[in-house]
C-alpha positions in Angstrom: -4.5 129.8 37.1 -1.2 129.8 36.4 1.3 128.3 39.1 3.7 131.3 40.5 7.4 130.5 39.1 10.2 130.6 41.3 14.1 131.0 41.4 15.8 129.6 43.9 19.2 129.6 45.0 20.3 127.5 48.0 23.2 127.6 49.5 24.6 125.3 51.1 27.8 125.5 53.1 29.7 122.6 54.8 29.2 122.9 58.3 26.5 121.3 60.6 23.8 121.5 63.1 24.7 120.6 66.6 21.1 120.0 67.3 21.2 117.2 64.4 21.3 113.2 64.7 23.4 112.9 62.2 25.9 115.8 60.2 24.3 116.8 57.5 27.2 118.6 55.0 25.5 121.5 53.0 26.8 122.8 49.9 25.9 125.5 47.6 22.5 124.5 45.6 20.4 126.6 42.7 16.8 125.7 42.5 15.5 127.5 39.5 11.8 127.6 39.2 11.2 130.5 36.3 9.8 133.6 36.1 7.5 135.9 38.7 4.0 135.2 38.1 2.2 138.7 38.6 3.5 142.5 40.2 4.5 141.5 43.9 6.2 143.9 46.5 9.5 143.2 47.7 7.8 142.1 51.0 5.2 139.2 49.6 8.1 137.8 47.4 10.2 137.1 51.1 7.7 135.9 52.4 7.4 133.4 49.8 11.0 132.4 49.8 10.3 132.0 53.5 7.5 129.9 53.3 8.7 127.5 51.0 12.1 127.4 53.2 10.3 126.6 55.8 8.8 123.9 54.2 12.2 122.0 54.5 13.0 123.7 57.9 12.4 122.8 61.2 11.5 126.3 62.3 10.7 129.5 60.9 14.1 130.7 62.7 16.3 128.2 61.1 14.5 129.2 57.5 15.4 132.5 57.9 18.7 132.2 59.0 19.7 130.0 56.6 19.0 132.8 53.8 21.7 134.4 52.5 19.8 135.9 48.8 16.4 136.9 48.1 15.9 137.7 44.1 13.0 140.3 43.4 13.6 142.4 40.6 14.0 139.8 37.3 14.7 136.8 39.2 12.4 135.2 41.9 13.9 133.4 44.1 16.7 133.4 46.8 19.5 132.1 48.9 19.7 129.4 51.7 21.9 127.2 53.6 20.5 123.5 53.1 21.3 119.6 53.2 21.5 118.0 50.3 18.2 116.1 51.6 16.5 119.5 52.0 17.3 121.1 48.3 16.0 117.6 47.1 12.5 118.0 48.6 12.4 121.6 47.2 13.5 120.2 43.6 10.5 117.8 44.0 8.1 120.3 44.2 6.0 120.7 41.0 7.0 124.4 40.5 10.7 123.8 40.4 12.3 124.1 37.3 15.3 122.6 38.6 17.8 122.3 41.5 21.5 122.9 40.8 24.7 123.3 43.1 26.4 126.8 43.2 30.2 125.3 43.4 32.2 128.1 42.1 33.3 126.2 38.8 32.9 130.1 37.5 36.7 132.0 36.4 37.0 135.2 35.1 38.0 134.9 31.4 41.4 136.3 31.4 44.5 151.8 23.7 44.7 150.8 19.7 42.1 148.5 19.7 39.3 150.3 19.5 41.2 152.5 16.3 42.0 149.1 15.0 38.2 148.2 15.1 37.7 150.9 12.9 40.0 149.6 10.3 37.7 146.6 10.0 34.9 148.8 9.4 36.5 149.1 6.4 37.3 152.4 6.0 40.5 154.2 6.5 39.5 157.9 7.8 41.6 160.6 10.3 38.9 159.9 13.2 38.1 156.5 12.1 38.2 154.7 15.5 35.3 152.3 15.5 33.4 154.8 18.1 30.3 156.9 17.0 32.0 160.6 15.9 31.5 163.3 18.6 28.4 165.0 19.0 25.2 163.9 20.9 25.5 160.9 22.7 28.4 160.1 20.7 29.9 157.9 23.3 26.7 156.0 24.9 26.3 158.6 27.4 23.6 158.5 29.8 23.7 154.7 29.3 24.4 152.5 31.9 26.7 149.7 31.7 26.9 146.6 34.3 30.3 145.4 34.8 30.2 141.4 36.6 33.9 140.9 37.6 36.3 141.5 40.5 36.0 145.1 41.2 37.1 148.5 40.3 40.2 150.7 41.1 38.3 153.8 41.1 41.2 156.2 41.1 42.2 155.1 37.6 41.7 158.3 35.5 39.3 155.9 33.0 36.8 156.5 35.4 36.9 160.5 35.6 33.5 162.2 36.0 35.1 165.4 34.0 32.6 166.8 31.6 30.0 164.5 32.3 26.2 165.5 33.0 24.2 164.5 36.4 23.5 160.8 37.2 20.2 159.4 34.6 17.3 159.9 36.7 16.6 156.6 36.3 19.1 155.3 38.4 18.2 153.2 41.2 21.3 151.8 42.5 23.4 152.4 45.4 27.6 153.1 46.3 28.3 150.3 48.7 31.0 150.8 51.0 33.4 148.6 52.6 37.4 148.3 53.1 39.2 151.2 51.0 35.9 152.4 49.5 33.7 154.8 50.5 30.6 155.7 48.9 32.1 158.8 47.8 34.5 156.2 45.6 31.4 156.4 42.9 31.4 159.5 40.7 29.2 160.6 37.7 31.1 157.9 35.6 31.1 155.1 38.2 27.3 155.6 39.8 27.0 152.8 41.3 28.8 149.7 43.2 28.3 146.5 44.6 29.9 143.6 46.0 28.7 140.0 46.6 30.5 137.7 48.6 28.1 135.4 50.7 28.5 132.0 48.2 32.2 132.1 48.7 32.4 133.1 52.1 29.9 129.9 52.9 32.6 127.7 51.3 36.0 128.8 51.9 35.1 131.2 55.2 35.7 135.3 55.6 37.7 136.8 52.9 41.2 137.4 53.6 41.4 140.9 53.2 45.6 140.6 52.1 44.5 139.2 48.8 41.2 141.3 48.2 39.2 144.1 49.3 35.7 142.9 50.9 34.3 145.8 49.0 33.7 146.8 45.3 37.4 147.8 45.1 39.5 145.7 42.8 42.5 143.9 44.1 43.4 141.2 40.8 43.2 144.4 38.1 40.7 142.2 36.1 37.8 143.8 36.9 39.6 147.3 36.1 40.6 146.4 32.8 37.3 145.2 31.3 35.5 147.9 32.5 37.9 150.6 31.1 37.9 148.6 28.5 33.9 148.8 27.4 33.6 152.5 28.9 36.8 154.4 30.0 37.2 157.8 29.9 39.8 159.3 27.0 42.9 159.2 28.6 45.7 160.9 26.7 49.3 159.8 27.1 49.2 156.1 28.2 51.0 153.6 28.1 52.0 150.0 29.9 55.1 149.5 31.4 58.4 150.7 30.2 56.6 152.9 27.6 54.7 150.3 25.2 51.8 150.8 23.4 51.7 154.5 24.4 49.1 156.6 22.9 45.5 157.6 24.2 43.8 154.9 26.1 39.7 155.1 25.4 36.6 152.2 26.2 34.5 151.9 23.2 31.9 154.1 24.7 33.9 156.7 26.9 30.8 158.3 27.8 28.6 155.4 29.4 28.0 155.2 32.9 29.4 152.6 34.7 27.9 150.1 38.0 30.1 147.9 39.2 29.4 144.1 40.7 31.7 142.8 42.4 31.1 138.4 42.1 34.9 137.3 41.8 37.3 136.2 44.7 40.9 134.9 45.1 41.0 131.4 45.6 42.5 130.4 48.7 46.5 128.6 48.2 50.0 129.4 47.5 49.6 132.3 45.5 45.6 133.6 45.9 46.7 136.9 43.3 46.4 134.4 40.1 43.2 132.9 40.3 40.1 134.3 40.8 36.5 132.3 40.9 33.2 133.5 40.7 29.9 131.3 42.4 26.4 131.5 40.8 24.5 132.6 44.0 26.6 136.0 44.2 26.4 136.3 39.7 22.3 135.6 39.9 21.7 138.3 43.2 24.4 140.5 41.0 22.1 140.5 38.0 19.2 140.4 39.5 20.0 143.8 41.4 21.6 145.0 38.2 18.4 144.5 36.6 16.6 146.5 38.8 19.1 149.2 39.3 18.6 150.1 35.9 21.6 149.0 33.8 21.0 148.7 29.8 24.1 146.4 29.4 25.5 144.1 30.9 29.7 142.6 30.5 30.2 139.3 31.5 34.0 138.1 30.9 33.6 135.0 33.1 32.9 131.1 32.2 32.3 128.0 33.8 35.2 125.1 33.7 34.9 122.0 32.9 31.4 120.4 30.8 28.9 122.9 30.4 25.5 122.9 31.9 22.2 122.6 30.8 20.5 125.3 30.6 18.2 125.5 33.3 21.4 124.5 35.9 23.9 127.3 34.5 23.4 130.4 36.8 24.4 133.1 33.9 22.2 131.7 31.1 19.2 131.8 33.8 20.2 135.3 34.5 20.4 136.1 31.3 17.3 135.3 29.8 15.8 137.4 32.7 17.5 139.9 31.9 17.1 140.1 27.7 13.2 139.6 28.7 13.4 143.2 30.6 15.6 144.7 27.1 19.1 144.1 28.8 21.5 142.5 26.2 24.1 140.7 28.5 27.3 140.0 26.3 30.0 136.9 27.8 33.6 135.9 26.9 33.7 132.7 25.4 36.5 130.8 27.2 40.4 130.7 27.0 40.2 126.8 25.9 41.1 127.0 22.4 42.0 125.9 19.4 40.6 122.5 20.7 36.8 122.0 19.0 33.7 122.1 21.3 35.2 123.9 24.2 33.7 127.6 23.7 31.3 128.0 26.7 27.9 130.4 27.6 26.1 128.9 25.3 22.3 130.0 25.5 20.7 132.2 22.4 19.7 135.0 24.2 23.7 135.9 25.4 26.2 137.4 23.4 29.3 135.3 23.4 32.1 136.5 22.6 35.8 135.6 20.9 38.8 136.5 20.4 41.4 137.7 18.0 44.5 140.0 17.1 44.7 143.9 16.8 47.3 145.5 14.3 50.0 146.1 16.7 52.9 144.4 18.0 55.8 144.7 20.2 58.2 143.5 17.8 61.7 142.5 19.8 64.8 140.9 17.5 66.6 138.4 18.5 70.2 137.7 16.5 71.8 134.6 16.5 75.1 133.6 16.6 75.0 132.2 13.3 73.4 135.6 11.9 70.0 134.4 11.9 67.5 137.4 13.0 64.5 136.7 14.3 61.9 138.9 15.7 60.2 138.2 18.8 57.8 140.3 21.0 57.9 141.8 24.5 56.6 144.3 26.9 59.8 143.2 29.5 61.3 146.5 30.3 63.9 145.3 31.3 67.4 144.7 28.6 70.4 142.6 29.3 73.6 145.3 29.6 76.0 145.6 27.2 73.6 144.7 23.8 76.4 142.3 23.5 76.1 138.4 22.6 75.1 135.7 25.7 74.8 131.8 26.3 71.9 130.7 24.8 70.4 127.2 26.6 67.3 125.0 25.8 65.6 124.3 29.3 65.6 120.3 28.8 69.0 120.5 28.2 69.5 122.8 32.2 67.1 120.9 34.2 67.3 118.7 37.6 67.5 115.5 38.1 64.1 113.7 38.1 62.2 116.4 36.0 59.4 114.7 33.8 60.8 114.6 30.4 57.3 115.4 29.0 57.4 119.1 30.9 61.1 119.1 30.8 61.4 122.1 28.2 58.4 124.2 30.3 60.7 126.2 33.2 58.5 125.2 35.9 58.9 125.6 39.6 62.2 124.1 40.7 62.8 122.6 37.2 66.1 124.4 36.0 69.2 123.7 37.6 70.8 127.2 38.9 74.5 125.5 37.3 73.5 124.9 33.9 71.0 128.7 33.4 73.6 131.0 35.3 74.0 134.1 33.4 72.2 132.7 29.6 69.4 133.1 28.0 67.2 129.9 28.9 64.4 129.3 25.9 61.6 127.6 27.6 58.3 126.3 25.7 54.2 127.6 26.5 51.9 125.0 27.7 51.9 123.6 31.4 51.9 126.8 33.9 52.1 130.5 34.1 54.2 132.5 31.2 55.2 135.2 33.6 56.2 131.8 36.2 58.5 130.7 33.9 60.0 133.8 33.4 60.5 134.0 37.7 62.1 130.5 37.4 64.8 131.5 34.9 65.5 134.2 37.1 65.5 132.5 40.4 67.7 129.7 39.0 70.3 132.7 37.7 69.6 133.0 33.9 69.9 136.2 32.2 66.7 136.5 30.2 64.2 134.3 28.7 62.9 133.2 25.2 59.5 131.8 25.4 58.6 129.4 22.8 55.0 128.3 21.3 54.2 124.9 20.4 53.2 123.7 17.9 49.5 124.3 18.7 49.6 127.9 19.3 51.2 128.5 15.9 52.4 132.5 15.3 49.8 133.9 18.1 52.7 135.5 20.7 50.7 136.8 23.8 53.3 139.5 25.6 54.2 139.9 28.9 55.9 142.2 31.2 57.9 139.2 32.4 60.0 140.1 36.1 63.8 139.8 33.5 64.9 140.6 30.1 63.4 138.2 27.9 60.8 137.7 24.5 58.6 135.6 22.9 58.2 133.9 19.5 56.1 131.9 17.4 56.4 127.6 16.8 58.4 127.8 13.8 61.0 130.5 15.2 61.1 128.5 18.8 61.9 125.8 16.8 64.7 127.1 14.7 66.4 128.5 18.0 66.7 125.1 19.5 68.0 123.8 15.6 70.8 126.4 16.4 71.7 125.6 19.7 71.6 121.7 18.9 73.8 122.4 16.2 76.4 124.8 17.8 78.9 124.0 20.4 78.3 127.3 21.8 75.4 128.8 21.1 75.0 132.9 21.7 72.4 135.2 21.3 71.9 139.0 21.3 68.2 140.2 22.3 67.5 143.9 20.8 65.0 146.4 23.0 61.8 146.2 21.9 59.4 148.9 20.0 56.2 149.2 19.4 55.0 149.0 16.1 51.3 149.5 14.4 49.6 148.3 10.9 50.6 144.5 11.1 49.2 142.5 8.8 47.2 140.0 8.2 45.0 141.4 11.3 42.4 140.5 12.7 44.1 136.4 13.1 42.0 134.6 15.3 43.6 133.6 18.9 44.6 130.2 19.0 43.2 130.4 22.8 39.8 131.6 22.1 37.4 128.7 22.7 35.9 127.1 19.3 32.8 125.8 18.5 30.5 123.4 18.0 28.3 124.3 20.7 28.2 121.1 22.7 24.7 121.5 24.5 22.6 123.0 21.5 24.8 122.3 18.4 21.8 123.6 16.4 22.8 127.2 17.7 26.3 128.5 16.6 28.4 129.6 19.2 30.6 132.0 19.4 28.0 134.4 17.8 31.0 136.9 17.0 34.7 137.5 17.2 36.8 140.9 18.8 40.0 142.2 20.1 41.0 139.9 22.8 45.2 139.8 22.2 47.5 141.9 24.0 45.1 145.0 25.0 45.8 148.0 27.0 43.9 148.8 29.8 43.2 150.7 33.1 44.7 148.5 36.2 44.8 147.8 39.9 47.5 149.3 41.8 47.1 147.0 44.5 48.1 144.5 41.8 51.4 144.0 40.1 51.7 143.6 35.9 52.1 139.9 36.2 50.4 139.3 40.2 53.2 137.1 40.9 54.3 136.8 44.4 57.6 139.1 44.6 56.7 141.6 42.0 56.1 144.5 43.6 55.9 147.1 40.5 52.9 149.1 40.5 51.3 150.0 37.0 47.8 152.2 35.9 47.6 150.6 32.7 48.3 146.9 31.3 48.6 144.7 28.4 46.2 141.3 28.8 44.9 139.1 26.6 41.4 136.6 26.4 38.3 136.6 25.9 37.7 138.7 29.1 39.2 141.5 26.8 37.2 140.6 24.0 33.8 140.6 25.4 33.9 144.3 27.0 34.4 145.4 23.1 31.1 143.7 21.9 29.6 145.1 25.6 30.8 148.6 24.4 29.5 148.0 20.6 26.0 147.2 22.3 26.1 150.8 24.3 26.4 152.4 20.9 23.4 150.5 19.9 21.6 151.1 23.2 22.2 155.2 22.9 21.1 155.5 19.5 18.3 152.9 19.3 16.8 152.5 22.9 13.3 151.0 22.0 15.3 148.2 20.6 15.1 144.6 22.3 18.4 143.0 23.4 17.9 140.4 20.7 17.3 143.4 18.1 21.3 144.6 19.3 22.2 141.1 19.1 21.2 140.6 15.7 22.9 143.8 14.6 25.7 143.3 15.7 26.1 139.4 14.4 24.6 140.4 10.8 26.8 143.2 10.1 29.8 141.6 11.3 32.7 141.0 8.9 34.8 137.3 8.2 37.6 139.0 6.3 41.0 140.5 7.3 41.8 144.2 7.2 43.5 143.8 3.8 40.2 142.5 2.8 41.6 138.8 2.6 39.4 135.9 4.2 40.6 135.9 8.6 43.0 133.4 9.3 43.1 131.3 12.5 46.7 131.6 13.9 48.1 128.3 12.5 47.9 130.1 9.0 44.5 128.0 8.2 41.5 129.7 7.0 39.4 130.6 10.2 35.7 129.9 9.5 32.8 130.3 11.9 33.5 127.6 14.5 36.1 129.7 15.4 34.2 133.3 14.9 30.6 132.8 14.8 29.0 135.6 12.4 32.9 137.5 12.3 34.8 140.3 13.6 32.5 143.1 14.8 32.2 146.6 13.4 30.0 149.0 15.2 29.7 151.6 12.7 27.9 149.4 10.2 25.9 147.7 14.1 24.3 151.1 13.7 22.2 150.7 10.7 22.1 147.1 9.7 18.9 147.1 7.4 16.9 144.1 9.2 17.0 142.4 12.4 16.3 138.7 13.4 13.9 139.3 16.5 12.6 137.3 19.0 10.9 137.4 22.4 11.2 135.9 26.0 8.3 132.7 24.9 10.3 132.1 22.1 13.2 131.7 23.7 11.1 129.4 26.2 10.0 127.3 23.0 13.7 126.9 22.2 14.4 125.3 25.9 11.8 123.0 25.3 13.0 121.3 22.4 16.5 122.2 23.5 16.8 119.1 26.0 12.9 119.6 27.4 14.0 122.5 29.8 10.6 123.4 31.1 11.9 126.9 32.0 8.8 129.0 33.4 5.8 126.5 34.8 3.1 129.4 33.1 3.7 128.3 30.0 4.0 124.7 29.5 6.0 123.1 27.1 3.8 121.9 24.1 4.5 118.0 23.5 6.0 118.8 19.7 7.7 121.6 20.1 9.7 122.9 17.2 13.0 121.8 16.4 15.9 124.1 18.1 17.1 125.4 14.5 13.7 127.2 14.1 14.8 130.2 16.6 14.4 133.5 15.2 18.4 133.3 15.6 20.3 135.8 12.9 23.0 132.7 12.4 21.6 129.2 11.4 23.0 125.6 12.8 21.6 122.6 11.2 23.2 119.5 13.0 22.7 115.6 11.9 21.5 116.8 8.5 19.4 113.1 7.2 17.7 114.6 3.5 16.3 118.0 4.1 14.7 120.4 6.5 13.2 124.0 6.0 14.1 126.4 8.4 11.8 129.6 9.0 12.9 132.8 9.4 11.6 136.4 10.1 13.4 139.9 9.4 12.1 143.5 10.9 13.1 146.4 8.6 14.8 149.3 10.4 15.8 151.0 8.1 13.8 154.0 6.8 11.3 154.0 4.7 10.9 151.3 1.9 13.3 149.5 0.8 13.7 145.9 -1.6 16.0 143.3 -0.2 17.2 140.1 -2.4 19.1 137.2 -1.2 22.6 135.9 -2.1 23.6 132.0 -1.0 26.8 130.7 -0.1 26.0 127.0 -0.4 27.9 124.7 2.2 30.3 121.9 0.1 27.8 119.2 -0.4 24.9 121.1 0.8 21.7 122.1 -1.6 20.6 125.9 -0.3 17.0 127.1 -1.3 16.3 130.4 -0.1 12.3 131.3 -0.9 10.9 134.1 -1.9 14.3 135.3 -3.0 13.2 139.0 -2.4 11.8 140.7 0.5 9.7 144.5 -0.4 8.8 146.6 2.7 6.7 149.2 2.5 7.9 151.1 6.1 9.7 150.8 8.7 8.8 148.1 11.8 7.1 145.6 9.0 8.2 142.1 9.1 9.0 139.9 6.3 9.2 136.2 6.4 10.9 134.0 4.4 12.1 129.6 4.1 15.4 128.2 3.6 15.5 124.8 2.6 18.8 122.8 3.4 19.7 119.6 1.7 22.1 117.0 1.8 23.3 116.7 -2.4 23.4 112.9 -2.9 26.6 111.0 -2.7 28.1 113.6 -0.4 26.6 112.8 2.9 28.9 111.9 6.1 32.1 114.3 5.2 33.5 117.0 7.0 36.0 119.6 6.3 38.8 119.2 8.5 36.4 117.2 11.3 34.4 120.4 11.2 31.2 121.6 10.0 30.9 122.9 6.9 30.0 126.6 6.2 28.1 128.9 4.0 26.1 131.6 4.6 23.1 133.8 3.2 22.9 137.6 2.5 20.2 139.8 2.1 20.8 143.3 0.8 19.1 146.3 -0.5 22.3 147.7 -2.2 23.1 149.7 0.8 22.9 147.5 3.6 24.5 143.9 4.0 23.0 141.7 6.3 24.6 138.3 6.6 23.9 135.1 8.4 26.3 132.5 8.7 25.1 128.9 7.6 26.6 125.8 9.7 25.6 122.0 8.6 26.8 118.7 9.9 25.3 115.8 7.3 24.0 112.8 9.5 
């Protein structure tokens, strides 16, 4: 009989039992111990969570008072306050998977976007917008959409009920209340809410309700603009502060029903508005109790910092895989830590992870030398020096105090300039250490007039905008660079900054963000990671009132919409593409949505050229996965790679040896990671040749004959067998073997210290369903 598998998460807080010999600090733990073994009521699966606390307790009173979380609907397992010497003793036991702290390494992943997605569909039409066209569940309605962040400002007018029908019968969540929300704050468009504070109060103590609401409501404005973002209503005449970007705000499915989890917090300091962080025992109860509320989708824009974790000890890929094995397709951002290699993060199969990169608008702001030189920068300021007339122009290491580190000394941080040498010019200041919007409050605090912010070199032409608190812009590495030329080479240097417009149809777009997080994926580099790319750089969105444009202390302007950028803006758009899939192919399994949206994805530009990264290199899929999304073509992809809940247990096995769920053992050979039913294909440490497996489900109708084209990898021999696929219906499966070989002679290079890339395409003449190929040579 099969041992009964357990989750547990422990939490351990650091304060200590007066009773005790000795203090014993407690801390925040996971124990993981798999999946429920059998149908249990609510009431037996306490009880065991009580039991096996107690077998680490001194009393049943102090067992249950140490629980905080009790999972019952996908994950089993719960909660507790325990010593370090207590989660031990559970991790020993033979049905713990394994035993991990909950520290709160988690952050939140900081209108034409959607219209620009349908440009990549690539077609140009009058109601081309990347959403399904009106008419029956044209917008994902009656499909419910799980937002994990920091809340919702529910007055926003993205979260209207207008129009909509009653709450799906299958709801079975709940409006919680708490300060400045009601449950009469949830609608027909946000049904449900919830908020999850118990990890983070057991570290850092109560919440301080100045810097956040101790209810769903959203105080930061992140929260707010992902889930606008993936479902908000159409709003007409939008537009972020001092008019940019105006137009009609929508989510990519404007109809979907929207629950709310609240799991992110301020963290405690000097200013508790710009970071938020997010611990694993509020994420796993969250989607858990999403789970069995009912959602079909869940959007995950938050990542771990620092080295990711194994499998079995990272709180959202556990979640996850609970949640794809009851058909809900949980998409994540992958990380803000780009262009550097090897830093992208959620990294399990069974996830969605997400990129970023450019829409085809900008906020184009021209800056005129005094020598006559023009060049155009970009804003959102709305704020213009008076007069339109010429200024100083400075270069912050040429302004700053005495005792500034020369390495930071062109960067305008805190206390850096000196108020003499800024006073009434236009300061140009670099990216890179700090806050963009701080080093805006700097020049103004020390006097200057406005700011130019610079890239370096890394960041290339990407220009994030910001609604900075003074007149100001911001321009790419070469520009920056022939600004400070000027001012090196004049004795007075002037400059005149022009307002700012918004402008549309930029090209080349899509241009990958030199912040989104790049692949390999360092715990399984034999599965690709990000799996696709999407809008993630200066998007409009619903905000927080209770939070200014840039949350620094001493703005106090108060906007509905705002312009952010990351791959927390990103992943709502792939959460929002998988709603579309959701409405018009319910029966389908979260790795069925997964695989349509990867193998319909696209790796060129708009113009039709191949995407660039923002350097001006060739982006490739360490940066983009499968490519930039296009839901249109997500709809009817042809095939889909499938696979279920024990493969993806298979895949932990030989993934590291995670022994995920005790009821089915890992077999001592299992096969090799590659062999996943995954639609994208990683082959690292290539030594001669391996053959890799895969398996295609026709949903398209009817018959239909698929044949295979091969982009080979440089160096790489491809062998795709049988070359064509015949299906006779719908629902059949077809099987086929792609043999990869290193050609002689060319073993050990790389392309630019990267894999290299190729891909293979199987298409019936209609449909185009492409996997990209990845291969290191040993």
């Amino acid at each position: 009989m099969a041992t009964s598998s357990l989750l547990f998460l422990l939490v351990l807080s650091s304060f200590s039992t007066a009773s005790a010999a000795f203090t014993k600090p407690r801390q925040v733990y996971v124990v993981y111990l798999g999946e429920h073994a059998g149908a249990k009521v609510e009431e037996e699966i306490l009880a065991g969570h009580h039991g096996l606390l107690l077998s680490v307790k001194g009393s049943e009173e102090e067992a249950r008072a140490s629980l905080l979380y009790s999972y019952k609907h996908s994950l089993n397992g719960f909660a507790a306050l325990l010593s370090e010497e207590e989660a031990t003793a559970l991790s020993a036991r033979t049905e713990v998977v394994s035993a991990f702290p909950s520290n709160g390494r988690w952050s939140p992943h900081t209108t034409r976007s959607w219209e620009f997605v349908g440009l990549e569909e690539g077609v140009r039409g009058p109601d081309d917008t990347g959403r399904l066209p009106p008419g029956d569940k044209a917008g994902g309605e009656d499909v419910i959409v799980g937002v994990l962040d920091s809340g919702i400002w529910p007055e926003s007018r993205s979260f209207g009920d207008e129009g909509l029908g009653p709450v799906p019968a299958r709801w079975k969540g709940v409006c919680q209340g708490g300060d400045s929300f009601s449950p009469s704050s949830c609608n027909r468009k946000i049904i449900g809410a919830r908020y999850y504070v118990k990890a983070y109060e057991a570290r850092y103590g109560a919440v301080n309700t100045t810097n956040a609401y101790r209810s769903p409501r959203d105080h930061d404005g992140h929260g707010t603009h992902t889930a606008s973002t993936v479902a908000g209503r159409t709003v007409p005449g939008v537009a972020a502060l001092g008019g940019f970007a105006p137009g009609t705000a929508s989510g990519g499915a404007p109809l979907a029903r929207v629950a709310v989890y609240k799991v992110c917090w301020p963290i405690p300091g000097p200013n508790p508005n710009i970071e938020n962080t997010c611990f694993e025992a509020d994420m796993l109860a969250a989607i858990d109790d999403a789970v069995g509320d009912g959602v079909d989708v869940m959007s995950v824009s938050i990542g771990s910092t620092g080295k990711p974790l194994p499998f079995a000890e990272d709180g959202i890929a556990v979640g996850a895989l609970h949640a794809a094995m009851r058909g809900v397709v949980l998409v994540c951002s992958g990380g803000n830590s780009g262009p550097k290699p090897a830093t992208v993060s959620n990294l399990a199969p069974w996830m969605l992870t997400v990129a970023a990169s450019s829409i085809d608008r900008a906020f184009i702001s021209p800056i005129k030398l005094g020598n006559g030189m023009v060049i155009m920068g970009q804003t959102v300021t709305p704020y213009q020096l008076p007069g339109n007339k010429p200024y100083p122009l400075v270069y912050a290491a040429d302004a700053v105090v005495p005792g500034t580190p020369a390495n930071v000394s062109n960067q305008c941080l805190p206390k850096s300039l000196a108020p003499e040498k800024v006073r009434g010019k236009i300061v140009v200041c670099l990216r890179g250490t700090g806050l963009r919007v701080e080093k805006g409050l700097e020049v103004k605090q020390a006097g200057g007039a406005a700011i130019i912010l610079g890239n370096p070199p890394a960041f290339g032409g990407e220009v994030p905008v910001d609604a900075h608190v003074l007149p100001g812009t911001a321009v790419s590495s070469v520009d920056v660079n022939s600004i400070i030329r000027y001012i090196n080479s004049s004795s007075s240097p002037t400059a005149v900054l022009d307002p700012s417009r918004t402008v549309v149809d930029v090209k080349p777009s899509p241009v990958m963000a030199q912040f989104s997080s790049r692949g390999p994926n360092v715990n399984e580099p034999n599965i690709l990671k990000p799996d696709v790319t999407a809008p993630g750089l200066n998007i409009l969105a619903a905000w927080s009132e209770a939070s200014s444009p840039t949350k620094l202390d001493g703005d106090n302007r108060v906007v509905k919409y705002n312009i952010m950028s990351g791959t927390s803006m990103s992943c709502p758009h792939v959460s929002a593409t998988a709603v579309l899939l959701k409405s018009a192919h319910p029966g389908w399994s979260s790795a069925a949505i997964r695989s349509a949206i990867m193998t319909t994805a696209t790796t060129s530009n708009a113009e039709g050229g191949p995407m660039m990264d923002a350097d001006g290199t060739v982006a490739g899929p360490i940066d983009y996965g499968s490519g930039h999304i296009r839901p249109k073509h997500a709809l009817d992809p042809g095939l889909v790679y499938d696979a279920s809940y024990q493969d993806y247990l298979l895949f932990a096995c030989a993934s590291g040896g995670a022994q995920l769920d005790h009821s089915l053992p890992c077999p001592a050979t299992p096969p090799p990671p590659y062999q996943l039913n995954h639609p994208s294909l990683a082959i690292h440490g290539l030594n001669g040749s391996v053959t890799v497996q895969r398996t295609v489900t026709n949903v398209g109708q009817g018959s239909a004959r698929y044949s295979v084209a091969v982009v080979e990898p440089m160096g790489v021999s491809v062998k795709v067998s049988p070359r064509s696929l015949s299906f006779a219906r719908t629902g059949e499966k077809k099987s086929f073997r792609i043999k990869i070989e290193a050609t002689k002679g060319r073993g050990g290079w790389r392309v630019n210290g990267q894999f290299v890339a190729g891909s293979y395409t199987w298409s019936d003449g209609v449909h185009v369903v492409r996997s990209p190929l990845v291969v290191l040579v040993a």
